[in-house]
N, C-alpha and C positions, 0 to 999 in steps of 0.2 A: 418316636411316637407320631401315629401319622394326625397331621393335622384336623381340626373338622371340614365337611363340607360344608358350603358355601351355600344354601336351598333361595331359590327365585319365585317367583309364579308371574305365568304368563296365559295367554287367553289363545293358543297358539297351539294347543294338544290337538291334535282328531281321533276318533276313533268310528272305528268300522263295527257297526251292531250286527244289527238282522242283515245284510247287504251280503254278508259272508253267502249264505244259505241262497241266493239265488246264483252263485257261480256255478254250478254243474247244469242250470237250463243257460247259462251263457256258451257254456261247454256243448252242450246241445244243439244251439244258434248255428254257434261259429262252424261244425262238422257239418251238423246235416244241412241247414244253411247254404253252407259253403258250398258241398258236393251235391246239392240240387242244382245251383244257378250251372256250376260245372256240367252236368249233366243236361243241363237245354242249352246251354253252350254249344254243346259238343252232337246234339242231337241236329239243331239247327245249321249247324257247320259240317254234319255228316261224318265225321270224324269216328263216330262207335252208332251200334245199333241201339235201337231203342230199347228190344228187351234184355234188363238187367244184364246190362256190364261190367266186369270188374270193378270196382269203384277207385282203384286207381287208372283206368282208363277215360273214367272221366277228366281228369286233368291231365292228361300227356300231354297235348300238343296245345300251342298257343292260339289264341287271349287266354282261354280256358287253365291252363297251367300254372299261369300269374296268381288266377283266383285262387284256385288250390293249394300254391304253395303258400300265399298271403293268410288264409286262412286255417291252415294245417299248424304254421308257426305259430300266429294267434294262439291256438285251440292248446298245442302242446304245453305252452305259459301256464295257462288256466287249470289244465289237469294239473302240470306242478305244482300249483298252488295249492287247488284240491287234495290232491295226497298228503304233501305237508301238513294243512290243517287238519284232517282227518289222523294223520300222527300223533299231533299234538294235540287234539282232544280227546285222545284214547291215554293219552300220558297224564295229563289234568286232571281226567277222572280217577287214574287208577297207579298214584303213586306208591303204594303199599302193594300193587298186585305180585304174583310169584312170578317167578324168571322165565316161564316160558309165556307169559301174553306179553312180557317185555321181548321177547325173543321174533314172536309173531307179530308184530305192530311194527317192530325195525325189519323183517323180512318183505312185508308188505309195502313199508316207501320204500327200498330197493327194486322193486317189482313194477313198484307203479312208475319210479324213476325210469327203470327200464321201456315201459310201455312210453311215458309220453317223448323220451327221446328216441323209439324207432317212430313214431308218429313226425316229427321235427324231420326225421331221415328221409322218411316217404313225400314230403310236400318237396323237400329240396332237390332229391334224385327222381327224377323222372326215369319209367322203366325204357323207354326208348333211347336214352342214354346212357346210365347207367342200369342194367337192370341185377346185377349179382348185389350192388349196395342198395337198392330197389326192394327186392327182394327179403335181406336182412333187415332193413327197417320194419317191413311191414311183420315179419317173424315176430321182433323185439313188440313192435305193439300189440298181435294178437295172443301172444306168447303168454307176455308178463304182463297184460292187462287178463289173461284168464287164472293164473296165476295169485294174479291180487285177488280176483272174485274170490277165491278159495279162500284165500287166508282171510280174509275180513269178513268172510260167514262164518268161518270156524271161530271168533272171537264171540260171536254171537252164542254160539251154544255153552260158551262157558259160565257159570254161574256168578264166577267170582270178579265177572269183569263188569263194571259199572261205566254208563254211556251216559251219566246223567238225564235220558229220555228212555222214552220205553223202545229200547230199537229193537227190542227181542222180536218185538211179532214181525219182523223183516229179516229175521234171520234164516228162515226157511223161503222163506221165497227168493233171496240173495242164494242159498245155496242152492236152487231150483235155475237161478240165471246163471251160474256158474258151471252147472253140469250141461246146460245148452249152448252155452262158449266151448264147452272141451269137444263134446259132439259136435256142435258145426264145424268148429276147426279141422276134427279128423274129417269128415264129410267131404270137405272143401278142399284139405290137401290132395287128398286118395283122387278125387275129382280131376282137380287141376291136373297131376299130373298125367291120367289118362286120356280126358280129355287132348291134353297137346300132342301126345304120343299117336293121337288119331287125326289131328287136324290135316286137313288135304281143302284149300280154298276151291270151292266153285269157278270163283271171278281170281285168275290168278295176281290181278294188280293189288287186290284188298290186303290190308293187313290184320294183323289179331286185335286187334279193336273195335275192326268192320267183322266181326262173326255173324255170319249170316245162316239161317235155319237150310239154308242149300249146301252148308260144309258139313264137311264128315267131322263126329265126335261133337256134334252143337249140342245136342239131347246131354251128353256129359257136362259140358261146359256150360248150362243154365243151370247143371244141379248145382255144379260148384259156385257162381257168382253169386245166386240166391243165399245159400249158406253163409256165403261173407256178408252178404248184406245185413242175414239176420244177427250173426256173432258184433258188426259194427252196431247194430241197433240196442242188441241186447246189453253192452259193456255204459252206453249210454243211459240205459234205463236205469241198471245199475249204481252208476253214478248219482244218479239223480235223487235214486232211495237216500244219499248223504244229507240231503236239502233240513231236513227237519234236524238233526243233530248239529249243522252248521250254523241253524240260525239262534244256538242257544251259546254259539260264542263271541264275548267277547273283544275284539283286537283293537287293540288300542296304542298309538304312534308316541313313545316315551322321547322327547328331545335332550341330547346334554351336551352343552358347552361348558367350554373350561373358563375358570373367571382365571384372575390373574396373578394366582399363586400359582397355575400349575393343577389343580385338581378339579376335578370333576364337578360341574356343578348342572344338577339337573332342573330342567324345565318342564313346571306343571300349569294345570288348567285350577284355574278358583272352584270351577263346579265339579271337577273328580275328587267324589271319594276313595276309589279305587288309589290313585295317582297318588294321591297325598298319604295314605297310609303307607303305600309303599317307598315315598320320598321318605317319610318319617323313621323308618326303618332302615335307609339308606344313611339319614343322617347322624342315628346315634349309633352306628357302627366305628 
C-alpha cells in the first residue's frame, strides 16, 4: 500500500498568464527583425543587391551571418514553443473530440516541428557552404510551415471542435493565408529554378547574391525572391492570428521534491487555487 504524500506550500510557484499570447509578435521580432538588420548589413557591405534578395542571402557572408544564424536559432525556440501550445490548447479544449481532430492537432505539431527545425538548418548552413543541407532546411520550413496553415484552418471549419474563443471567424482567412503559401511556393520554385538555368553574370567576378538587373534571367529571379518574401511574411501573419487563443492560457510551473521517505512531495503557492486543487487530488490518491 503505497504510502500518503507528504503536501508543502511554498510562495515559490510562477505562472505564465497572458505573456503566452505575445510569443508569435516575439517570433515576428526575432525573423523580420533579424533579416532586416541582415539585409543593411549586407546592403551596406555590398554583399547582395538592394532589390529583394533571397532572404537567405541576406545572411551568407560575415558580420551578417552571425546575426542570422543567432537569430534564426532564437526564432526556431519560439516557434517550438508555439506549436506545442497551440497542441495543447486544442487538446484542453477538446478532450471528448472524435479521432480525427485528435488525428489533425498531432499531424499539425509534426509539421510545425518540421518547419521550425528546417528554419534552425537554414541559420546554421549557410548556402555558400553548405548549400544541398541549405537548401533542405529551407524545404522543411516552407514545406511543413504551409502544411501546418492547412491543417490548423481545417480544425476551424469543423463544428465539433471547440477553441474556447471564437477563432471561427479566422478560419477563412487562415485558410485564405494557407493557399497563398502553397501558391507562392510553386511560384517561387518554378522561378528559382528557371531563373538559374538562365543566369549569365554581366560583371563575371559577382556572384548570386550580387544579382544585378544587367544579368540574364534577373526579370525571373525578382519573381522568385518576391514570392519568398511574401510566403516568409504570410506564415508570420498567420502565426500571429494564435495571439488571441494563447492569451486565454494558463501555464503554470508545478515544483516537486521528494521529502525523505522517498516519495514525491509537491510544491505549491498559498494563492493558487488552481495548484491546491490539483495538490489535493494528488494527495488522496
Amino acid at each position: 500500500m503505497n504510502q500518503p504524500i507528504q503536501c508543502s506550500k511554498t510562495k515559490h510557484v510562477r505562472g505564465f498568464g497572458n505573456l503566452l499570447g505575445y510569443l508569435p509578435f516575439l517570433l515576428t521580432v526575432l525573423i523580420g527583425g533579424g533579416i532586416v538588420v541582415c539585409y543593411c548589413v549586407a546592403i551596406s557591405l555590398k554583399h547582395v543587391e538592394a532589390a529583394f534578395p533571397y532572404i537567405s542571402d541576406t545572411g551568407t557572408f560575415p558580420p551578417e551571418s552571425c546575426i542570422f544564424t543567432l537569430c534564426l536559432n532564437c526564432a526556431a525556440v519560439v516557434a517550438l514553443a508555439i506549436f506545442t501550445l497551440k497542441y495543447l490548447h486544442i487538446i484542453q479544449y477538446n478532450r471528448d473530440a472524435d479521432r480525427r481532430v485528435r488525428i489533425i492537432n498531432k499531424a499539425a505539431l509534426v509539421t510545425g516541428y518540421i518547419s521550425a527545425f528546417g528554419i534552425m538548418i537554414v541559420g546554421a548552413f549557410q548556402e555558400t557552404n553548405v548549400l544541398v543541407v541549405h537548401v533542405t532546411g529551407a524545404m522543411m520550413a516552407f514545406i511543413g510551415g504551409t502544411v501546418y496553415m492547412f491543417l490548423i484552418a481545417s480544425l476551424g471549419f469543423m463544428r465539433n471542435v471547440d477553441f474556447g474563443v471564437d477563432e471561427r471567424k479566422y478560419a477563412k482567412c487562415r485558410l485564405a493565408m494557407a493557399v497563398i503559401s502553397l501558391i507562392s511556393f510553386i511560384i517561387m520554385s518554378v522561378c528559382t529554378r528557371v531563373a538559374l538555368s538562365r543566369w549569365d553574370p554581366f560583371d563575371k567576378d559577382t556572384t548570386r547574391q550580387q544579382w544585378s538587373n544587367k544579368d540574364k534571367g534577373y526579370d525571373v529571379h525578382i519573381i522568385a525572391t518576391v514570392f519568398e518574401w511574401v510566403m516568409a511574411i504570410d506564415l508570420l501573419i498567420f502565426l500571429m492570428t494564435f495571439s488571441t487563443e494563447l492569451h486565454i492560457i494558463q501555464l503554470q510551473v508545478v515544483l516537486v521534491r521528494h521529502s525523505s521517505n522517498g516519495y514525491p512531495s509537491p510544491v505549491i503557492s498559498d494563492n493558487s487555487t488552481t495548484d491546491r486543487n490539483l495538490l489535493d487530488n494528488e494527495c488522496m490518491s
